[in-house]
C-alpha positions in Angstrom: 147.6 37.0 40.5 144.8 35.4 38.5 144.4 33.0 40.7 142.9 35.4 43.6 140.7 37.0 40.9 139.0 33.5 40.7 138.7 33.3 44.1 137.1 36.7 44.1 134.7 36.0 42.1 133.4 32.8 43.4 133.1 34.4 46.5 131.1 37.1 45.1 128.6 34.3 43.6 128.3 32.5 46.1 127.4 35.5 48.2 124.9 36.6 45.8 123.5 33.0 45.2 123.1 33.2 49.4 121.7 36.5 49.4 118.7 35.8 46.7 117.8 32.1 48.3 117.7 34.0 51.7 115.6 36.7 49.6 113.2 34.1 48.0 112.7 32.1 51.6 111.5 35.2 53.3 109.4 36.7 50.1 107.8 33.6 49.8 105.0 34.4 52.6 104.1 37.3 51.6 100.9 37.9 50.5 99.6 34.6 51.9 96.1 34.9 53.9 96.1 34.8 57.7 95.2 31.9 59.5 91.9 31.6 60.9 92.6 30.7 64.0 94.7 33.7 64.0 93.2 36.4 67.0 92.9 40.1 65.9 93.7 42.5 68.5 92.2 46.1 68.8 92.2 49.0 71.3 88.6 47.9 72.9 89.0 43.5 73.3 93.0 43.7 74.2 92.6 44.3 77.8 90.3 41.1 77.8 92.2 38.8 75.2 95.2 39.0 77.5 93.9 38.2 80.4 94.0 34.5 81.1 97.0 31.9 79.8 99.9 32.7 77.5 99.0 35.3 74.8 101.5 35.8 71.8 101.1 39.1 69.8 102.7 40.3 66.7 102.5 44.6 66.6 102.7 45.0 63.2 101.6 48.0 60.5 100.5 47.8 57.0 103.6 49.3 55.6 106.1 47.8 57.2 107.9 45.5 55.1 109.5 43.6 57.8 106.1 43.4 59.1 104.6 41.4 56.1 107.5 39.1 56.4 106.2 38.3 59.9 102.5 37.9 59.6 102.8 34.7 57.9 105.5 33.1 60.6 103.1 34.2 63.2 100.1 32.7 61.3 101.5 29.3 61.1 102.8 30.0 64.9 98.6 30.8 65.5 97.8 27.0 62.8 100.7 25.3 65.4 99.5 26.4 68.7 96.0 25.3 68.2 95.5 22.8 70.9 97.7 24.5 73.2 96.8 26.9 75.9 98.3 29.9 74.0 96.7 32.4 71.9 98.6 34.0 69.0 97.2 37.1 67.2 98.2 40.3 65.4 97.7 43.6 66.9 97.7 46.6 64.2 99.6 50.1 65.9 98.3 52.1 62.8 94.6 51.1 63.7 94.8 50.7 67.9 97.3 53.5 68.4 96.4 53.8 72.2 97.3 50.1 73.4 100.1 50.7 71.0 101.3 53.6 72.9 100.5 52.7 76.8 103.0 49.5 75.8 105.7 51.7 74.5 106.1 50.5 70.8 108.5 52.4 68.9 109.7 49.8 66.5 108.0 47.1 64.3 107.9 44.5 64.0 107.5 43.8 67.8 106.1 40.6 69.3 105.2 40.6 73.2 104.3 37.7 74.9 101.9 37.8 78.0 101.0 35.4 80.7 98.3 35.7 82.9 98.1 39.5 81.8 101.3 40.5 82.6 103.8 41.1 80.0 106.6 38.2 79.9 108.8 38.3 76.6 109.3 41.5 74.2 110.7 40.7 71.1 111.7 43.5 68.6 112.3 43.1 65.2 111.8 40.4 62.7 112.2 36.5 64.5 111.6 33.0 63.2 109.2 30.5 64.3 111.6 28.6 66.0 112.7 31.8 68.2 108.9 32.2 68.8 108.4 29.0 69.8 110.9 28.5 71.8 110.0 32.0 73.6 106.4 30.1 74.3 107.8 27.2 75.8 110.2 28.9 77.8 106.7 30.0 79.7 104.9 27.2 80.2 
């Protein structure tokens, strides 16, 4: 009977070992500046940003805490894409609530992906860079 204690309890740790590396892998980019070649999206330039090529955007808020997880994958998305015909930005619902609303986003973190001014890809909730890049390439 002992024995499935032990067993028990290593599960346990090794769950909770999991569970804070996970923790400390996501928590790590918070905080971290946005890239510069990172586009800003607002109510007046969208219409305009979108227009021509593939353009990734990241529909975040300030206090969303999923969101802030995001920003920084989607930042080194923006520092990967740079010689590439696609244009990654962020696109704040609390400030531009019209573009925001005309799109229908409900939940965020949402990332929508646009080519040629249409919209391609909608991606809700939070995504790694691999799922993001892989959404890109999937439209060239």
């Amino acid at each position: 009977m002992a024995y499935y204690w032990y067993i028990i309890i290593i599960l346990v740790l090794a769950i909770a070992v999991f569970m804070i590396q996970r923790y400390r892998m996501y928590m790590s980019g918070i905080n971290t500046p946005d890239s510069e070649k990172l586009a800003k999206f607002t109510d007046k330039n969208f219409a305009h940003q979108i227009k021509n090529g593939i353009v990734l955007i990241d529909f975040w808020a300030e206090w969303c805490q999923p969101c802030k997880i995001q920003g920084p994958i989607v930042s080194q998305l923006a520092e990967d894409n740079e010689d590439k015909n696609v244009k990654v930005g962020k696109f704040d619902v609390e400030k531009n609530p019209k573009i925001a609303q005309k799109l229908g986003i409900k939940n965020i973190p949402t990332i929508i992906i646009f080519k040629s001014g249409k919209e391609a890809n909608r991606l809700v909730g939070l995504k790694n860079k691999k799922a993001l890049a892989k959404a890109i390439s999937e439209l060239k």
